[in-house]
C-alpha positions as CSV (number, residue, x, y, z in Angstrom):
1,X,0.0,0.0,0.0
2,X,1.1,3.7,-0.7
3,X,1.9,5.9,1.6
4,X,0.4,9.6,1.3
5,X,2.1,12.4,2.9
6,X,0.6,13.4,6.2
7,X,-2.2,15.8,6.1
8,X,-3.2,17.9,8.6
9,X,-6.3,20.4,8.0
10,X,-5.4,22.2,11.8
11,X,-1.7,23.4,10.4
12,X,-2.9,24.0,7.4
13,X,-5.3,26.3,9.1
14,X,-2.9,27.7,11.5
15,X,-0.3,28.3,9.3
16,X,-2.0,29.9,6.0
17,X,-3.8,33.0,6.6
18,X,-5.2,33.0,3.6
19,X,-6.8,29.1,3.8
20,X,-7.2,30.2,7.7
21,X,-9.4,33.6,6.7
22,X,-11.0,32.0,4.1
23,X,-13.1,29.8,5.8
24,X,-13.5,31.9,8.9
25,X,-14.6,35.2,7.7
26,X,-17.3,33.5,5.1
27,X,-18.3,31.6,8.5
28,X,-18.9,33.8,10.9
29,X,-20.7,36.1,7.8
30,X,-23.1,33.4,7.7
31,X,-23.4,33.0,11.4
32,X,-24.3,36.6,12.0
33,X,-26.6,36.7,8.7
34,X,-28.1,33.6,10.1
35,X,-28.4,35.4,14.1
36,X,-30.3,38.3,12.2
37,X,-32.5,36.5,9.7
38,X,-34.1,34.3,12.0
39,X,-34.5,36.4,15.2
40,X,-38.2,36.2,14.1
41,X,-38.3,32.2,14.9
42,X,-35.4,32.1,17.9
43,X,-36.2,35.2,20.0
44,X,-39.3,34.4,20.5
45,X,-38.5,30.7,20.9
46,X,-36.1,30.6,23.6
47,X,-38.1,33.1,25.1
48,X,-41.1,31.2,25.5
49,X,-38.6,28.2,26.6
50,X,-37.4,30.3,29.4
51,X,-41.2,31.4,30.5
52,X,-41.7,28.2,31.3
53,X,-38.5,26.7,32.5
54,X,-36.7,30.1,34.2
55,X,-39.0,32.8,33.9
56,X,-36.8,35.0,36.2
57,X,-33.3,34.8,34.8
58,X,-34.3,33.7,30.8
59,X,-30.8,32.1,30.4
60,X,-31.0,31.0,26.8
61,X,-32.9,33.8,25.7
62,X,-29.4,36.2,26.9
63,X,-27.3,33.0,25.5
64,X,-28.8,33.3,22.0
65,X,-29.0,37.1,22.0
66,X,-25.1,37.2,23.0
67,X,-23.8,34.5,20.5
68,X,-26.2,36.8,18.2
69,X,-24.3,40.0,19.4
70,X,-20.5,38.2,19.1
71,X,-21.0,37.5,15.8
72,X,-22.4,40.8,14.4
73,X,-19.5,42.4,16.2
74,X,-17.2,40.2,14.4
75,X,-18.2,40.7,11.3
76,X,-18.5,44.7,11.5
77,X,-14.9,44.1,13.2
78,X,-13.5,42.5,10.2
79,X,-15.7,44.5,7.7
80,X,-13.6,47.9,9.3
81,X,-10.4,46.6,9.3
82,X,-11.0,45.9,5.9
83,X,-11.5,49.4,5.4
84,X,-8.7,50.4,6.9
85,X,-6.3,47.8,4.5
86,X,-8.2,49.1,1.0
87,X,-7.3,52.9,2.3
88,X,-4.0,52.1,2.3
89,X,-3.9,51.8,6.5
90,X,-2.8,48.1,6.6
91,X,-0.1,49.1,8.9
92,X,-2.0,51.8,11.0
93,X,-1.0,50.7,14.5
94,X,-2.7,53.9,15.9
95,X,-6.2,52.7,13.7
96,X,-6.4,49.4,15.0
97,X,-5.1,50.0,18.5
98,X,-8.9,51.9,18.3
99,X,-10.3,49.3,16.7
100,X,-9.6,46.5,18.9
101,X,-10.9,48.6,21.7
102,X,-14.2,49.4,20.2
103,X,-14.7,46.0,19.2
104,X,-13.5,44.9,22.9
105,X,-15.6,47.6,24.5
106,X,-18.5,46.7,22.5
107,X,-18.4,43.2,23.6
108,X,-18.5,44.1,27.0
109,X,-21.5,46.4,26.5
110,X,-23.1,43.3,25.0
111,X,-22.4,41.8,28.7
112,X,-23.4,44.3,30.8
113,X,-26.8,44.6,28.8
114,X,-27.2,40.9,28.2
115,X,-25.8,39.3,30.9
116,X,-25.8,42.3,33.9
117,X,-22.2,42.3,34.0
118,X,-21.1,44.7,35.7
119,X,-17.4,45.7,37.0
120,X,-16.2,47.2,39.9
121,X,-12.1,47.9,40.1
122,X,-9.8,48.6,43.4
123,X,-6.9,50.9,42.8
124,X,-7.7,51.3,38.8
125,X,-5.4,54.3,39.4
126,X,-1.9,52.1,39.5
127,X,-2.2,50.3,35.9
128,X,-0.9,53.8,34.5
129,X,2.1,54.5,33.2
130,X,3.7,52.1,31.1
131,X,5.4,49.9,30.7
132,X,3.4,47.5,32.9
133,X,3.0,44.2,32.7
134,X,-0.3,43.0,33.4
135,X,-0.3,39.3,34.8
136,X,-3.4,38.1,35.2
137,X,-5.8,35.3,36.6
138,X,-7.9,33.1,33.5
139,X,-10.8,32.1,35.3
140,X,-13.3,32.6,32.5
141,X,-14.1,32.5,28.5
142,X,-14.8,36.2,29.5
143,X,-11.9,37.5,31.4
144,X,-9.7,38.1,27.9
145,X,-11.6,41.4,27.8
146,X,-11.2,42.7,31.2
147,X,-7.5,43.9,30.7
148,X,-8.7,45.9,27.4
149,X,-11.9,47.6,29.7
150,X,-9.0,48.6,32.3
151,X,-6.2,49.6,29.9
152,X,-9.2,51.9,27.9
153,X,-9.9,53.9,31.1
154,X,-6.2,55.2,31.0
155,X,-6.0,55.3,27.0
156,X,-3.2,52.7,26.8
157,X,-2.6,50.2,24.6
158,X,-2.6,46.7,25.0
159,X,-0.7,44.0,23.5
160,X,-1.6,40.4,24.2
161,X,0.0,36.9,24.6
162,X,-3.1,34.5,23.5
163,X,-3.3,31.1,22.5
164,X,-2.5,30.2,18.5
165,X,-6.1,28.4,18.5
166,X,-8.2,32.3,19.0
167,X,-6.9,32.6,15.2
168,X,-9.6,31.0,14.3
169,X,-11.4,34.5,16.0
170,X,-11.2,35.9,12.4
171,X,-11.5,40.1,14.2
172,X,-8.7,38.7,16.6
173,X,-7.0,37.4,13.6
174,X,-6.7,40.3,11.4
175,X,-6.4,43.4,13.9
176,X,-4.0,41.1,16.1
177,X,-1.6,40.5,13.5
178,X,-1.7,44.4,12.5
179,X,-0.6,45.5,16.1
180,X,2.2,43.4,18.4
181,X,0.3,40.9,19.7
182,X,1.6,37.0,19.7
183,X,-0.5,34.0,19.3
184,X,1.5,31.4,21.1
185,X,2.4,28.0,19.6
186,X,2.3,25.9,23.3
187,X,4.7,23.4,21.4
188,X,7.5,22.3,23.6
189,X,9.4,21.9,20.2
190,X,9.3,25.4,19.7
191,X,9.5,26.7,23.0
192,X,12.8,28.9,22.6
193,X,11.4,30.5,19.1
194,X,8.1,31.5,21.1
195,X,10.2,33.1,23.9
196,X,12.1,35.2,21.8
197,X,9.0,35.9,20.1
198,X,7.9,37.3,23.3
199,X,11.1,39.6,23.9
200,X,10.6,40.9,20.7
201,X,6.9,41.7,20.9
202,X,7.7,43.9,24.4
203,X,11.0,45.8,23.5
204,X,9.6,49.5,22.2
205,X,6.7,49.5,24.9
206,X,6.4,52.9,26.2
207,X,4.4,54.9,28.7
208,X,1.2,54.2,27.1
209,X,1.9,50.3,26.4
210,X,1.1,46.9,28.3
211,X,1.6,43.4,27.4
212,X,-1.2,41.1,28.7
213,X,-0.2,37.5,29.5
214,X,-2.2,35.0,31.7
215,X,0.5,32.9,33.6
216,X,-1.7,29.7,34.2
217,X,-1.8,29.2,30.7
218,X,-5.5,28.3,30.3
219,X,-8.8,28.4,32.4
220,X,-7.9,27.3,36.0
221,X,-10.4,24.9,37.1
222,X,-10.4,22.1,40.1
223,X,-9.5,19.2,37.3
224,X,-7.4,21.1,35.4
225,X,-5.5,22.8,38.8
226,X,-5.5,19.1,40.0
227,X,-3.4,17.3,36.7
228,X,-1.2,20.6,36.9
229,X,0.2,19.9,40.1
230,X,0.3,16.2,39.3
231,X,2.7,16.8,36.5
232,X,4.7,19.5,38.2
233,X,4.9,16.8,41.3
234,X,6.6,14.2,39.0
235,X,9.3,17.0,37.8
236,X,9.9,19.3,41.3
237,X,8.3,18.0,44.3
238,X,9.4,20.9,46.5
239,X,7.7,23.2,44.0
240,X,4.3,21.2,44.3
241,X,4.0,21.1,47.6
242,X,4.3,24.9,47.5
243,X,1.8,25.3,45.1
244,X,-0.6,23.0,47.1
245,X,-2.0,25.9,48.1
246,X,-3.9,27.5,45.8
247,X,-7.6,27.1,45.5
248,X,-8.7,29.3,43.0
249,X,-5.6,29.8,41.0
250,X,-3.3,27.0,38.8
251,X,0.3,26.5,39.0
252,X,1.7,29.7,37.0
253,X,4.1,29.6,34.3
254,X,6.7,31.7,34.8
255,X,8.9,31.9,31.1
256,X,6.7,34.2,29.4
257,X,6.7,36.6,31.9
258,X,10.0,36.1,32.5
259,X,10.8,36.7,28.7
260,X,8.6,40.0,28.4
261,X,10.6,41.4,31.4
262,X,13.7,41.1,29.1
263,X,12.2,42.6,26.4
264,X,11.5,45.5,28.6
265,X,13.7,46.2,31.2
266,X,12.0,49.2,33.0
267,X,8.5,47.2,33.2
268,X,6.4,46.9,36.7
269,X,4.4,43.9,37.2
270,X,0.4,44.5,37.6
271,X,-1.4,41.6,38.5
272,X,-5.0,41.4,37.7
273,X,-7.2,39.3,40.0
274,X,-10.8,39.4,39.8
275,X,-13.6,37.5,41.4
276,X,-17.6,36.7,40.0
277,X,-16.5,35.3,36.1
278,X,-15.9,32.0,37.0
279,X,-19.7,30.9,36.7
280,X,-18.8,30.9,32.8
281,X,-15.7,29.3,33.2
282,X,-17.0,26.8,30.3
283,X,-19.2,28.1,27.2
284,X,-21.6,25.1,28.5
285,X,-22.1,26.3,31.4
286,X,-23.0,30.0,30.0
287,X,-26.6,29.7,30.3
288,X,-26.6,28.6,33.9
289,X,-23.5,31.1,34.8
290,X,-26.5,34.2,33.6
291,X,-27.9,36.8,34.6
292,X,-24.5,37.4,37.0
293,X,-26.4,38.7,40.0
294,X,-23.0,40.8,42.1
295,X,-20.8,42.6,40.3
296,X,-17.5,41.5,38.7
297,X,-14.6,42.0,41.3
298,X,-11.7,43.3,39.5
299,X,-8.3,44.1,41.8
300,X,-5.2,45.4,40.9
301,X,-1.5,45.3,42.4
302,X,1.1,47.1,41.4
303,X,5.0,45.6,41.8
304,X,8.3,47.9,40.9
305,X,10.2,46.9,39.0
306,X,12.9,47.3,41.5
307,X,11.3,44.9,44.0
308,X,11.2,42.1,41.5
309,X,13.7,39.6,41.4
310,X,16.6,39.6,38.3
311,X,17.8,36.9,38.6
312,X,15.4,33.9,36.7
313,X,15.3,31.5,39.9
314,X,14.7,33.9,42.2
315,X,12.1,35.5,39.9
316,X,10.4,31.9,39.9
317,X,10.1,31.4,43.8
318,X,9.1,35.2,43.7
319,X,5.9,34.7,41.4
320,X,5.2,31.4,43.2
321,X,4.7,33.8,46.5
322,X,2.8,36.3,44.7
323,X,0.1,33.6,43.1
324,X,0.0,31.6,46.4
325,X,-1.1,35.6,47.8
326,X,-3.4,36.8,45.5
327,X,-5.0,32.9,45.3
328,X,-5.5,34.0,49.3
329,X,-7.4,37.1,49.0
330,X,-10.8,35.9,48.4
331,X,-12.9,33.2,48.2
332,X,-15.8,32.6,45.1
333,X,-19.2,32.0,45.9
334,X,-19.9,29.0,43.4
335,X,-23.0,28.7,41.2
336,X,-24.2,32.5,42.1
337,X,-21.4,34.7,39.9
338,X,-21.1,37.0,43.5
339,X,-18.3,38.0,45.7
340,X,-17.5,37.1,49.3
341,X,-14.7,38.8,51.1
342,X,-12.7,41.9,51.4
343,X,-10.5,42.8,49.0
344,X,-6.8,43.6,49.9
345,X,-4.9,46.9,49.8
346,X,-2.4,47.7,47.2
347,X,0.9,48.1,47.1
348,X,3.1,50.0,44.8
């Protein structure tokens, strides 16, 4: 029997934008056409779903209308930058830097309206000036936008370390390749190219620029915090049982962090912890995470640069410390999307 050179559709995707945006963009066209065309037979549908099975909180009724609102913003979202390439603005970091934050913004508007989102922010005054860092807890398929709503109130400029697989976000797609954003490969193969990657993308930040990065690497939940530490056991112990600790948080990452801080040298750390978005931690559990019924919890901390180690070890143990405290500072209230506690002070 021949054999046929191995095919796979997900590099293809990944690794062609033009194969990649030409069956995304035609697809979430269609999905959005689709949302709009037929409101007349699933609004009132899930609606009278929701009158009889959750008259009080109509959770697929907000489901359907936000899936409905993501994908109209996405397609105006590419339809603009769009624009902006056939008027000769391809490379207009200034334009799209706007444009992500509209679309961002919007999205969150879609929330608040849709879903009663609503965010309330200790010591919003310390994310400014760059260069920051902004390290923050993934709880949430929501949470991505947080850093964007607190970066907007000081007009700075966000650039984000996200997962390779949100390129198949055809608006995060095209506007995040136009501004220095990375969409990481988490390919232990390529680890060193990614890093550097990293370095490059923070080098020219300024006092109006932050990178983004979530150190757990993905959504922290109690299986996935529980395989973490069982892998992490099986390469340093001593680390584990540190990391034992956390309840809310995973084990962080510390090498893309790490390889930002090289890329820019003056940059202070601002970790982002927030409390109440963990209700949606999974798509599928949307519908039962809405109506949020406290407001999102959003708290900020602000590290020197000065008081963070230089030396990569020490910088290690040092963000170990700093997850195991922020994992202390409050406790969810499961199922309910509200906030128990007292937040913490700052420091800076």
């Amino acid at each position: 029997m021949s054999h046929l050179p191995e095919f796979s559709l997900r590099k293809l995707i990944e690794n062609s934008p033009i194969v990649r945006r030409g069956l995304t963009v035609p697809a979430i066209a269609w999905t959005a056409g689709t949302f709009a065309t037929s409101a007349w037979a699933w609004v009132p549908a899930t609606f009278t779903v929701d009158l009889i099975r959750d008259p009080r909180r109509l959770p697929r009724l907000r489901t359907a209308s936000m899936a409905a609102a993501w994908a109209g913003l996405e397609t105006l979202g590419v339809a603009l930058s769009t624009a902006l390439w056939a008027a000769g603005r391809g490379d207009d970091a200034d334009a799209h830097y706007a444009l992500q934050r509209w679309w961002a913004l919007r999205l969150i508007d879609a929330l608040r309206m849709l879903a009663n989102v609503r965010l309330e922010v200790d010591n919003l005054d310390v994310i400014a000036p760059g260069p920051v860092v902004l390290a923050a807890r993934h709880a949430s398929i929501a949470d991505v936008l947080v850093p964007v709503w607190l970066l907007a109130q000081h007009d700075m400029r966000p650039r984000y370390v996200l997962k390779r697989e949100l390129l198949l976000d055809p608006c995060l797609d095209i506007v995040g390749n136009r501004i220095p954003n990375h969409f990481v490969t988490r390919n232990a193969e390529a680890a060193d190219a990614e890093l550097d990657a990293l370095r490059a993308m923070a080098t020219d930040m300024g006092l109006r620029d932050a990178a983004v990065i979530y150190p757990e690497g993905g959504i922290a939940n109690d299986a996935r915090r529980a395989a973490r530490l069982a892998r992490l056991a099986a390469r340093d112990p001593d680390r584990a049982h540190q990391l034992k600790k956390l309840r809310r948080f995973m084990a962080p990452h510390h090498s893309g962090l790490w390889a930002i801080l090289e890329g820019s040298p003056d940059a202070d750390i601002v970790f982002v912890d927030h409390t109440g978005l963990e209700v949606i931690d999974d798509i599928r559990r949307t519908p039962a995470g809405i109506p949020f019924q406290s407001p999102i919890h959003v708290t900020l901390r602000r590290v020197r640069r000065a008081d963070i180690p230089d030396a990569r070890e020490a910088f290690k143990t040092w963000l170990d410390k700093a997850w195991i405290d922020l994992d202390r500072q409050r406790r969810p209230v499961r199922g309910t999307g509200s906030v128990r506690g007292i937040p913490s002070g700052v420091c800076t």
